[in-house]
C-alpha positions in Angstrom: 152.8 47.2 141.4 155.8 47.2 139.4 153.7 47.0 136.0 151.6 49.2 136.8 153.9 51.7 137.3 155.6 50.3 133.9 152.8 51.4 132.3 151.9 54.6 133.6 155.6 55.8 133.3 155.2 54.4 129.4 152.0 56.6 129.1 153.8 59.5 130.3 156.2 58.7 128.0 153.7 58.5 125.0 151.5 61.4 126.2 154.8 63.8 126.5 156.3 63.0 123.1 156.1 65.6 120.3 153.1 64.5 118.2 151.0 62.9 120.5 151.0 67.0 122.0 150.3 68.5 118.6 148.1 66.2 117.6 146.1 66.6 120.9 146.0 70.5 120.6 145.2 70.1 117.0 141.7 67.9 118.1 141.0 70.9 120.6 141.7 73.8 118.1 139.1 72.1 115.8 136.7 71.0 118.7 137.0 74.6 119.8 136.7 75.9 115.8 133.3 73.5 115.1 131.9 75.2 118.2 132.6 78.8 117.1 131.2 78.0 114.1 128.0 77.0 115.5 128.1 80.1 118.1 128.0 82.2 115.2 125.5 80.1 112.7 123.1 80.4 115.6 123.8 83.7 116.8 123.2 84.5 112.8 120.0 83.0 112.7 118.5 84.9 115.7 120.1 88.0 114.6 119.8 88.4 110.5 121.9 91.0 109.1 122.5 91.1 105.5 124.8 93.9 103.8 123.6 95.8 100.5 127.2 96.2 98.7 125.3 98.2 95.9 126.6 102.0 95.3 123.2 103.7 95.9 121.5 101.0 97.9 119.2 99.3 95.8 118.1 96.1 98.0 118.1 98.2 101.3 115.2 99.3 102.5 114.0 102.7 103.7 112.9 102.8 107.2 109.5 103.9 106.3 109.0 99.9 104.7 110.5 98.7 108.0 108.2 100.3 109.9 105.2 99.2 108.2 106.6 95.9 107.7 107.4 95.4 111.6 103.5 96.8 112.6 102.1 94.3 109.9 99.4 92.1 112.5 98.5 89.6 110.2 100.2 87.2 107.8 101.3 88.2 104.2 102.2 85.7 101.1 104.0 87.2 98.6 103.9 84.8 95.3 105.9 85.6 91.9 104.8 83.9 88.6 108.6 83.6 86.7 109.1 80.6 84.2 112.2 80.0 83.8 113.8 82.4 80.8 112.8 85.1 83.8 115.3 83.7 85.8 117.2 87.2 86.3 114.1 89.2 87.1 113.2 86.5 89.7 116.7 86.5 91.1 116.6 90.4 92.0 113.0 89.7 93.3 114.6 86.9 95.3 117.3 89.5 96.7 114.8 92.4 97.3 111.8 89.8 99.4 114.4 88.5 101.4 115.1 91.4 103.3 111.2 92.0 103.8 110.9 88.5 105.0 113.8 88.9 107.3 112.4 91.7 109.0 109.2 90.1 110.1 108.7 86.5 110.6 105.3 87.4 109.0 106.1 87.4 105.7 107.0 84.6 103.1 107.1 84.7 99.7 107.5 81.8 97.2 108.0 81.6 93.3 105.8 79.7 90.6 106.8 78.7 87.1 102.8 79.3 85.4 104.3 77.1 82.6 105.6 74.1 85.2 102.2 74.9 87.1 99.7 75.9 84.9 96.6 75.4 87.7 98.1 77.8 90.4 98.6 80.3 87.7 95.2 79.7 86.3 93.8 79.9 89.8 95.4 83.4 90.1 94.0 84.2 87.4 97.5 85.0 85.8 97.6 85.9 82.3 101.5 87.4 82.0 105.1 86.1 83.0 106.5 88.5 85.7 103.3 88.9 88.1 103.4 89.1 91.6 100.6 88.5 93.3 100.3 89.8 97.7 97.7 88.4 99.3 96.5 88.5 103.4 93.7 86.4 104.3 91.0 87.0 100.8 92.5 90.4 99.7 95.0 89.6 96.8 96.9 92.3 94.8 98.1 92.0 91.6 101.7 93.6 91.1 103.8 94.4 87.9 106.3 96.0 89.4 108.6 94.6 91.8 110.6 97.9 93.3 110.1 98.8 97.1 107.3 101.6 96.1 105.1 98.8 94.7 105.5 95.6 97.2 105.1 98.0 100.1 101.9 99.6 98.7 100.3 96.6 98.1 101.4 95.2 101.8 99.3 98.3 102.9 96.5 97.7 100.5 96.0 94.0 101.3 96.0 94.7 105.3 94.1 98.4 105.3 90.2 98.2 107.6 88.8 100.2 105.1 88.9 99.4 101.8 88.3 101.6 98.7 84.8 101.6 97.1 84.3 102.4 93.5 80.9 103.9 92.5 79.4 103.5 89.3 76.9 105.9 87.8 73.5 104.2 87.1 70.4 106.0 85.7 71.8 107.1 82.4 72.2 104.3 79.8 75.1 103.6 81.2 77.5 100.6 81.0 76.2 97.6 82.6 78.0 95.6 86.1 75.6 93.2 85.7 75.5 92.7 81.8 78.4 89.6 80.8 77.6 90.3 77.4 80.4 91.3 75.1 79.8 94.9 75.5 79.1 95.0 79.1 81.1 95.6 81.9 80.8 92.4 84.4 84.4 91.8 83.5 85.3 95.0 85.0 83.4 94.2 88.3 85.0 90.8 88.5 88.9 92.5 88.0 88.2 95.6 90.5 86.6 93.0 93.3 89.9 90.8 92.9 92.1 94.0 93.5 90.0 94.6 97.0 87.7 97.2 95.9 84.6 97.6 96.7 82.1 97.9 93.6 78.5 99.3 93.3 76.2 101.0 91.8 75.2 105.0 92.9 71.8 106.8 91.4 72.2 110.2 92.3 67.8 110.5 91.6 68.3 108.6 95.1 71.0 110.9 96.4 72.5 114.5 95.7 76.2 112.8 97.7 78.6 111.1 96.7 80.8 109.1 99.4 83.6 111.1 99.7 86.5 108.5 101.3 88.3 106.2 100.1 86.1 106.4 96.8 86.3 107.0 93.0 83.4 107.4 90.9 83.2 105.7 87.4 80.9 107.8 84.8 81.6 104.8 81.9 79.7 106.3 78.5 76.0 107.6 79.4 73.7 107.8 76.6 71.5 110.5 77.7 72.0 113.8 79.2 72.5 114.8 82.8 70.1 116.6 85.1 71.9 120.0 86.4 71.4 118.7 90.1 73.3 115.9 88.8 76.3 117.9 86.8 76.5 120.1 90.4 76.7 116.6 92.6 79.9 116.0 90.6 81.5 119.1 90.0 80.8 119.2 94.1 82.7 115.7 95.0 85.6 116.6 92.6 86.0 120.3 94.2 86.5 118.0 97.6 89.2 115.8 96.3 86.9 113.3 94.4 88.8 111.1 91.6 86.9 110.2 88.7 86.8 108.1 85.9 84.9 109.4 82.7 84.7 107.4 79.5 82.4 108.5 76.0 81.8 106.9 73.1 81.5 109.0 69.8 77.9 107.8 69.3 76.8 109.2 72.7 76.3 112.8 73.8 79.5 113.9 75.3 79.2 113.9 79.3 80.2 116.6 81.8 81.3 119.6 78.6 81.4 122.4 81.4 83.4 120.3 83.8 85.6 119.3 81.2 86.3 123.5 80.2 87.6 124.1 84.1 90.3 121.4 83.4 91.3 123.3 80.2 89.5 120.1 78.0 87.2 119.5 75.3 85.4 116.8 73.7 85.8 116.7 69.9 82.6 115.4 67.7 84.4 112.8 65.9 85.3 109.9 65.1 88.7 108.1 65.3 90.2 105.9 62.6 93.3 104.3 61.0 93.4 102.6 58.3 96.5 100.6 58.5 95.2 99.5 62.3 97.0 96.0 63.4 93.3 94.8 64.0 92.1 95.5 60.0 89.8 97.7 61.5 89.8 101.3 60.9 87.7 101.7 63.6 89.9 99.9 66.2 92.8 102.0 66.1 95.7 100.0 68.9 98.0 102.3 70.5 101.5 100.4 71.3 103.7 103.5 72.4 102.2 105.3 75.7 103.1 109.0 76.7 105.0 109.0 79.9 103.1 108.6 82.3 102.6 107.0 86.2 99.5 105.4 84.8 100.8 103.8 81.8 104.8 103.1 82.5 103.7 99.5 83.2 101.4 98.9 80.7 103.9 97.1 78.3 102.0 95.8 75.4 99.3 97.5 73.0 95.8 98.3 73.7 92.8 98.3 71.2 89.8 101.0 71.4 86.9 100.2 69.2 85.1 103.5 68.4 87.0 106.1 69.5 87.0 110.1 69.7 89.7 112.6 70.7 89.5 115.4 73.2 91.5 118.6 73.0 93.5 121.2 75.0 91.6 124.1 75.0 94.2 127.2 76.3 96.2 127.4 79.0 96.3 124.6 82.0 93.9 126.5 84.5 96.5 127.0 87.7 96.8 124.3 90.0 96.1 121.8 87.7 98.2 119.3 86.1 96.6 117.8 82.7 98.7 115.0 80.9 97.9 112.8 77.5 97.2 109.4 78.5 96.6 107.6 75.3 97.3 109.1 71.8 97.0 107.5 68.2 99.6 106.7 65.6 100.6 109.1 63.0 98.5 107.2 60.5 95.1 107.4 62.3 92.9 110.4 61.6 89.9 111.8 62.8 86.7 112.1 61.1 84.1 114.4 61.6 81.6 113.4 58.8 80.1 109.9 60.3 76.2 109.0 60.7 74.2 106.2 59.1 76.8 104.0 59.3 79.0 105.8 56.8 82.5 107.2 57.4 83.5 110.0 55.2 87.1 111.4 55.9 87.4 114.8 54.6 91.1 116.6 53.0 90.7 118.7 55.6 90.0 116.2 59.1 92.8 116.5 61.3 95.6 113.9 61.3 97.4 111.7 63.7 99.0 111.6 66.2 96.1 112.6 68.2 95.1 112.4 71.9 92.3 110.7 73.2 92.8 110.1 76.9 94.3 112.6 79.5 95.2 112.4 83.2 93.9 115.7 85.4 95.3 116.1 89.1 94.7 119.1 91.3 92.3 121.4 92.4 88.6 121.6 90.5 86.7 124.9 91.6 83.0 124.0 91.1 80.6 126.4 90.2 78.5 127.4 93.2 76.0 130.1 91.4 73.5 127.8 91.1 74.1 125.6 94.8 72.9 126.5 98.4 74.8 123.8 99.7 78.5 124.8 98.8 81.1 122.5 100.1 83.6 123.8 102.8 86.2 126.3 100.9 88.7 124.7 103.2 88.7 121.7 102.3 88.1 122.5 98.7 91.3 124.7 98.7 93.1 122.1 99.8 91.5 118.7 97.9 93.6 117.9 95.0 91.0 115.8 93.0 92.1 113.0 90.2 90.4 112.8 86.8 91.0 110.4 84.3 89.2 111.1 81.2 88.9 108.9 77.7 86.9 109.2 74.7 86.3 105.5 74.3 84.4 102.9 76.5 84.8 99.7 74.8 88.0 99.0 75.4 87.1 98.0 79.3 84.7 96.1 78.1 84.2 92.2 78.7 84.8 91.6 74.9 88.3 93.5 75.2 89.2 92.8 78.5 89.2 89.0 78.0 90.9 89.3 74.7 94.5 87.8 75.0 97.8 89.7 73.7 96.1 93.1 74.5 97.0 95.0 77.5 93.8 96.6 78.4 93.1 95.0 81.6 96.7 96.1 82.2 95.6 99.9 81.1 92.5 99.5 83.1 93.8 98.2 86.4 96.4 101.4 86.6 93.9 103.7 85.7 92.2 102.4 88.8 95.2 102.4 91.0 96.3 106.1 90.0 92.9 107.2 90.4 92.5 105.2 94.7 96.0 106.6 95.1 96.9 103.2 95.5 100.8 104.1 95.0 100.3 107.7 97.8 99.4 104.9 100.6 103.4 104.7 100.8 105.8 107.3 99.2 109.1 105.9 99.3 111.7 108.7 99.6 114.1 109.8 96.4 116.9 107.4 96.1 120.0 108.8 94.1 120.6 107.8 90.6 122.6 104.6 90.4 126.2 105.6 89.4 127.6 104.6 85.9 130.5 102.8 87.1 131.5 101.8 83.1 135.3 101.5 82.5 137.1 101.9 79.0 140.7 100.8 78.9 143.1 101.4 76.0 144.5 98.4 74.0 147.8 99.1 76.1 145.8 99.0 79.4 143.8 95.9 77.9 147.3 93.8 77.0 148.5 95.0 80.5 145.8 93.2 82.7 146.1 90.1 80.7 149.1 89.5 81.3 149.2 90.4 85.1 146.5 88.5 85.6 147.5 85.5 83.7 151.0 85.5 83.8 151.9 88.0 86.7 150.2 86.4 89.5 150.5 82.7 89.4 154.6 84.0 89.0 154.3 85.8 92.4 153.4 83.0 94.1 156.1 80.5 92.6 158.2 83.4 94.3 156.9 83.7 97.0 157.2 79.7 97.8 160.5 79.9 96.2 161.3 82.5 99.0 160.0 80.7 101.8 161.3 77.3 101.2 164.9 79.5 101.2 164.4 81.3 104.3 163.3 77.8 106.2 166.6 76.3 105.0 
């Protein structure tokens, strides 16, 4: 009995003195600390909130993406191809994916270096450093950009029921889906189909209609002229808000004149060259610097166009329309109007570069109704803004120029088709302010005074401030 109350008075003795008490509420205080800690890491995982500390918000997004990103139904990839001297651009993509993947457990993203892994790029069919590609199930789309506007639009393309269906005129010595030979167009097909379109082939001998949603119609260089019931059908779906792509080569009867003359445009009977071409072929004049444009402002390398005329601005815009240059050619090209036989004769007098051979239309097409019983509503054709994209050149979507490398023209192509579905209207992201130049010039005085408060100054308060302290405790 005595010892064991020795020993429990000696405990009491240990347990009561000074540091066995401190060092008991220090073990607590961290117990208690490393359990806080993982309160909060798991209350942070459950509940993700990230701050944007940027002046005009450039990594938040609006609430128009959150909503579409939180009724998303189905799983989304989101895959970058960055090697690694892209290391910056794929950084801010980082920063801008992880707020979409944070809002829905639905999306993940992941980033490839094509030069590390040249098959998955290759099986992307990936031909430039800074592509995106969002895919759902089989639909992929192929990105450039990598702001809000774009990742969105392509969430909503990838996961929309109805996807868009691109019609190309047959019957008129057309260019060829089905042909893989270097002039045909089975290139084309094979691109459109891997941005989720839809692609065949409409005869209006068959029909007088053309599918009105979710469509475009592609008129790409008919060699012989159209029947009038034919002209009407498509001066009828543009009136409607039809978009339309419409390309001519020189050597072919220009298509669609009168339709043309209601968007204030003209084809010229020419023939385009430059002689100092990066090609060494007059004839394939290569345009490197685009007018600005929504189609073009991602197309960032040049673009070739073998056999080439211009069109022209013939008076005024007609009201309500809004007509743009697309494409234009360098101040050494010229176009030549004395051509046949295979002979090229530039004149003194042949009007000189730069000259315009592609424009953008947008807006509302009146059709002529003199001649038609069936007249489409005057409501809706009021109201339909139609898109027309017109170039004097058909070669350059082409299989021969579309599988060239170090051009651009599948680049060119693709946004011509995207401008034209309204691919970037699916989402309209509302106008952010301009980011704020926060630049900062100091004067050699100002200059001399920071470096020596930063070097000097500080690490001298803080001797003081010790100093101080180590006075006040004695």
């Amino acid at each position: 009995m005595q010892f064991a109350r020795n020993t429990m008075d000696e405990f009491r003795r240990i347990v009561g003195t000074r540091q066995v008490r401190f060092g008991t509420n220090a073990t607590i205080m961290t117990i208690a600390f490393l359990a806080i800690l993982v309160l909060i890491n798991i209350l942070a995982t459950r509940n993700h909130v990230r701050w944007d500390l940027t002046a005009e918000g450039a990594f938040s997004l609006t609430p128009e993406s959150i909503q579409i990103i939180q009724d998303l139904d189905q799983p989304i990839t989101i895959t970058g191809f960055f090697a690694q001297r892209d290391r910056a651009a794929q950084d801010e993509l980082d920063s801008r994916l992880r707020e979409y993947a944070a809002r829905s457990d639905r999306i993940s993203y992941r980033f490839i270096d094509p030069d590390v892994n040249p098959i998955a790029a290759r099986d992307y069919n990936i031909t430039s450093y800074g592509t995106v590609v969002v895919e759902s199930g089989e639909r992929r789309q192929q990105l450039t950009r990598t702001d809000e506007q774009a990742i969105t639009g392509a969430l909503l393309t990838v996961t929309q029921e109805t996807p868009t269906t691109i019609y190309f005129l047959t019957g008129h010595e057309e260019r060829s889906l089905e042909d893989s030979d270097r002039a045909g167009y089975s290139e084309v097909r094979r691109l459109l189909e891997e941005d989720n379109f839809q692609v065949e082939p409409l005869s209006l001998v068959i029909t007088d209609t053309i599918p009105l949603e979710n469509s475009v119609l592609v008129v790409a260089d008919p060699q012989t002229a159209f029947q009038p019931r034919t002209e009407q059908a498509i001066a009828d779906y543009l009136a409607q808000g039809g978009r339309m792509l419409l390309l001519s080569d020189p050597l072919h009867p220009p298509p669609l004149p009168d339709l043309l003359a209601q968007a204030g445009l003209a084809w010229n009977e020419d023939l385009l060259i430059d002689q100092q071409s990066e090609l060494g072929n007059p004839l394939a004049p290569v345009v490197i610097e685009y007018p600005f444009h929504t189609i073009t402002r991602d197309v960032n390398g040049p673009t070739v166009f073998f056999k080439t005329r211009t069109l022209t601005q013939v008076g005024e815009t007609p009201e309500g329309l809004t007509v743009q240059p697309l494409v234009q050619s360098t101040a050494n090209s010229q176009s030549v109007t004395d051509f046949g036989n295979g002979e090229v004769r530039p004149q003194p007098d042949d009007p000189r570069g730069p000259l315009t051979f592609g424009y953008s239309v947008e807006g509302t097409l009146q059709a002529d109704q003199s001649d038609n019983d069936e007249a489409p509503d005057s409501d809706i054709a009021d109201n339909a803004r139609a898109r027309l994209v017109v170039i004097g050149n058909a070669e350059f979507a082409s299989n021969d120029y579309l599988r060239l490398p170090g051009i651009a023209n599948r680049t060119l192509f693709r946004s011509v088709m995207a401008w034209l579905s309204a691919q970037e209207d699916q989402f309209i992201l509302p106008p952010r302010s301009d980011p704020v130049d926060r630049s900062l010039f100091l004067t050699d005085g100002q200059s001399r005074f920071v470096f020596y408060a930063s070097t000097f100054g500080l690490p001298l308060l803080v001797i003081l401030a010790g100093v101080w302290v180590r006075w006040q405790r004695r």
